[in-house]
BALO-665682 format. One record per residue: residue number from 1; residue in one letter; x, y, z of N, C-alpha, C, O in turn. Coordinates in Angstrom, 3 decimals. Layout:
N
[NUM,'A',[X,Y,Z],[X,Y,Z],[X,Y,Z],[X,Y,Z]];
...
END
This chain:
59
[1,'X',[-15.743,-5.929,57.712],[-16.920,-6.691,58.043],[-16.493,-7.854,58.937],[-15.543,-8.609,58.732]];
[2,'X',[-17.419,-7.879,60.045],[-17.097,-9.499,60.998],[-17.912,-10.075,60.551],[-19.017,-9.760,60.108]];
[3,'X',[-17.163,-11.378,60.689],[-18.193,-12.477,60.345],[-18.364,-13.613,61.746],[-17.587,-13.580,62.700]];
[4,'X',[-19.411,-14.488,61.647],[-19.237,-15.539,62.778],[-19.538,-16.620,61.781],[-20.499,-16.567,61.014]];
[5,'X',[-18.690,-17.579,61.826],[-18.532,-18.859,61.238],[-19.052,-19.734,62.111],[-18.318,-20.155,63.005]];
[6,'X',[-20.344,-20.155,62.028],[-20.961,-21.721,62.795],[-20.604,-22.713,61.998],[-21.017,-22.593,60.844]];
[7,'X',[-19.813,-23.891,62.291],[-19.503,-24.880,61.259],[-18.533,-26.002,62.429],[-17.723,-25.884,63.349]];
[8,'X',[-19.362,-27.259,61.547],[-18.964,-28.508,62.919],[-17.685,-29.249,62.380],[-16.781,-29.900,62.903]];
[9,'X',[-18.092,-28.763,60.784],[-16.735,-30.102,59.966],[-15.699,-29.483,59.879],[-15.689,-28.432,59.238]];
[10,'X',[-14.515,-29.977,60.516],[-13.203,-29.168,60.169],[-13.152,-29.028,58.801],[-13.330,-27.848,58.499]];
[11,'X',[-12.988,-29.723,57.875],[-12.439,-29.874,56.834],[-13.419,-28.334,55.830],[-12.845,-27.654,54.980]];
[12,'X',[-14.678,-28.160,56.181],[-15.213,-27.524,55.655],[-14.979,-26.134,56.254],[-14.669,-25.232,55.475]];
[13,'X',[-15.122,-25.814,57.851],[-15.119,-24.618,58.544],[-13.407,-24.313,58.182],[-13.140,-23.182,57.776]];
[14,'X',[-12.526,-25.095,58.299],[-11.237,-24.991,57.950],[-10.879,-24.097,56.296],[-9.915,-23.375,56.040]];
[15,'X',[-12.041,-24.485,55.401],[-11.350,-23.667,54.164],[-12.339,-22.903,53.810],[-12.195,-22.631,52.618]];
[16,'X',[-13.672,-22.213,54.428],[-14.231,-21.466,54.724],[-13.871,-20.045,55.306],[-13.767,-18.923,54.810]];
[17,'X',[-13.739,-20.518,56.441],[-12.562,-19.264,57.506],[-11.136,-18.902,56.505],[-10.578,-17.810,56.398]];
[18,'X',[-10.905,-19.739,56.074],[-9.575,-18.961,55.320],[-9.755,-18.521,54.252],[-8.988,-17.618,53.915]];
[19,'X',[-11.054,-19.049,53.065],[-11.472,-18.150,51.889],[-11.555,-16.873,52.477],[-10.976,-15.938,51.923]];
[20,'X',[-12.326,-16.654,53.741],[-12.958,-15.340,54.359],[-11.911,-14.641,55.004],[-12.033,-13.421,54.892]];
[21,'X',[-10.957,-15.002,55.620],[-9.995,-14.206,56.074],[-8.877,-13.831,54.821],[-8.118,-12.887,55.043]];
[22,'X',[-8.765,-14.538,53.537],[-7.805,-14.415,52.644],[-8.906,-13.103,51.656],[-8.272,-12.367,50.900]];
[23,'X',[-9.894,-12.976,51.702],[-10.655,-12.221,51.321],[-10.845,-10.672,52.117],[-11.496,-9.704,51.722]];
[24,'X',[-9.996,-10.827,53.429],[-9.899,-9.697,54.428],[-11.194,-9.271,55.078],[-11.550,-8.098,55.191]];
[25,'X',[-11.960,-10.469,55.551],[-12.895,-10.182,56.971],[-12.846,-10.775,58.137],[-13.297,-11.910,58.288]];
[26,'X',[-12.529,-10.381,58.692],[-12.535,-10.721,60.457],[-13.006,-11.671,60.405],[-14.078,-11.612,59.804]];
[27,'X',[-12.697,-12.807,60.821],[-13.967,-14.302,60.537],[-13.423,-14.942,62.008],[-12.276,-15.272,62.309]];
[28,'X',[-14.455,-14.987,62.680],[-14.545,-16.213,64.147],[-15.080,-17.504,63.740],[-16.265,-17.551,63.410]];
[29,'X',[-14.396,-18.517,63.718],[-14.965,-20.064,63.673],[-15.416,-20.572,64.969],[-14.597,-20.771,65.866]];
[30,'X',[-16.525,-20.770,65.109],[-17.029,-21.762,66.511],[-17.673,-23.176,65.551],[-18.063,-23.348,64.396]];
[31,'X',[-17.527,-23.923,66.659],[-17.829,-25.415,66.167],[-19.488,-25.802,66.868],[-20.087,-26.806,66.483]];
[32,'X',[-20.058,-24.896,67.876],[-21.071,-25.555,68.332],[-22.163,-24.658,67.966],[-22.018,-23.827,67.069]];
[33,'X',[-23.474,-24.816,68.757],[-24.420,-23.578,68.654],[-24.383,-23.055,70.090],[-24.713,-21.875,70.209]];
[34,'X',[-23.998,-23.797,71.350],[-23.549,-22.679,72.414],[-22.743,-21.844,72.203],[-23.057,-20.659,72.315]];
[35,'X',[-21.353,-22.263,71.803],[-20.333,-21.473,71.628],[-20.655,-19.963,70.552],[-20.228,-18.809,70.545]];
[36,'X',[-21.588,-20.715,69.765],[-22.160,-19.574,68.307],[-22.733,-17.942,69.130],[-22.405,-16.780,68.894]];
[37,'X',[-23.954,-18.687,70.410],[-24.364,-18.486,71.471],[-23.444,-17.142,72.225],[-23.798,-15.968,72.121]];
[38,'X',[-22.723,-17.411,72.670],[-21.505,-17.016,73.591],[-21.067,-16.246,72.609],[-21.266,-15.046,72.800]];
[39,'X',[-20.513,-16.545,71.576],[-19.894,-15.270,70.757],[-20.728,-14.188,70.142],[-20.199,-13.096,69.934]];
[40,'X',[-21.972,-14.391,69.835],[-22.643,-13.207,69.546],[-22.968,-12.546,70.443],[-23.514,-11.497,70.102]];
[41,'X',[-22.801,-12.813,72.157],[-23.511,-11.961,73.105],[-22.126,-11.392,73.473],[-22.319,-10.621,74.413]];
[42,'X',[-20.941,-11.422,73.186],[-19.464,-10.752,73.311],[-19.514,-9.941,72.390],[-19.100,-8.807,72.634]];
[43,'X',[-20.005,-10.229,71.109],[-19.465,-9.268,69.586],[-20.290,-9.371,68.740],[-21.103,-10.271,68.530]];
[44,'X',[-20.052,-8.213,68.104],[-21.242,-7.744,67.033],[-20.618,-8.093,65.930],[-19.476,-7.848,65.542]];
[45,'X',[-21.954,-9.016,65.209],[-21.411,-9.400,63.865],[-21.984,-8.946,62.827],[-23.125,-8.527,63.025]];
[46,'X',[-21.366,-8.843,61.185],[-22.423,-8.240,60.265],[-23.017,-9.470,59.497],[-23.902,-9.298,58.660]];
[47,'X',[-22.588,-10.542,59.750],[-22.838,-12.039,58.772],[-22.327,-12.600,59.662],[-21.220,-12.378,60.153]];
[48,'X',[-23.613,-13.908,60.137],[-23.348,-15.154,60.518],[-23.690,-16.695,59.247],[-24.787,-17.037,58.803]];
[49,'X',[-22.499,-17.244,59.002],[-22.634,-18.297,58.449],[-23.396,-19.142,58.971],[-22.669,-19.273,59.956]];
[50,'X',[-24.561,-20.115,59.262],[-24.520,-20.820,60.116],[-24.919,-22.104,59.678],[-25.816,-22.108,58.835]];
[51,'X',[-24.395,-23.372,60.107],[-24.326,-24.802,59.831],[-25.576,-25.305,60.285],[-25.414,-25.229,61.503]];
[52,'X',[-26.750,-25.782,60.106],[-27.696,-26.092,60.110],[-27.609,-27.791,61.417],[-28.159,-27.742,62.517]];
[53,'X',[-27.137,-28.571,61.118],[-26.834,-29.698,62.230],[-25.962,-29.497,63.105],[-24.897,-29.374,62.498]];
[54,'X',[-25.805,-29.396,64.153],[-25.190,-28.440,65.027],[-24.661,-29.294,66.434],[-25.644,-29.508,67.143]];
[55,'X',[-23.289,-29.890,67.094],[-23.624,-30.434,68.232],[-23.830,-29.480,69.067],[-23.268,-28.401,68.885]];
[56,'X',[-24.823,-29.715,70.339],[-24.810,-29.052,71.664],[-26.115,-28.253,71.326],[-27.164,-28.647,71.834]];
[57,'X',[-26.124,-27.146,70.494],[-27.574,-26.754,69.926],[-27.653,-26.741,68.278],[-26.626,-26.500,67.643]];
[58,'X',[-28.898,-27.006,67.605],[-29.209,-27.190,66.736],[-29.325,-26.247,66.088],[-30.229,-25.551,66.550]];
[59,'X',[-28.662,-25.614,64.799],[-28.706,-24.401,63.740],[-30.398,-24.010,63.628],[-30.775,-23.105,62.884]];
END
């Protein structure tokens, strides 16, 4: 399963992405909602996490 990780706080997207990758799913961390943007129109995901306050665009 891929996942896309939207998440702005390191500290949080940081032990998120690694529960999920130590759990064995493909997990992409982006920090913005462009970037969130940009990666779903490259790759197909089956679960997007997504962070609700968002810089650049809003969750």
């Amino acid at each position: 399963m891929r996942v896309l990780l939207i998440e702005d706080d390191p500290m949080i997207g940081e032990a998120i992405s690694s529960a999920l990758k130590d759990a064995s799913y493909a997990t992409d961390w982006v920090r913005d909602g462009r970037r969130a943007l940009l990666a779903q129109e490259s790759h197909a995901y089956d679960l997007l996490l997504l962070d609700l306050g968002l810089p650049g665009r809003d969750g």
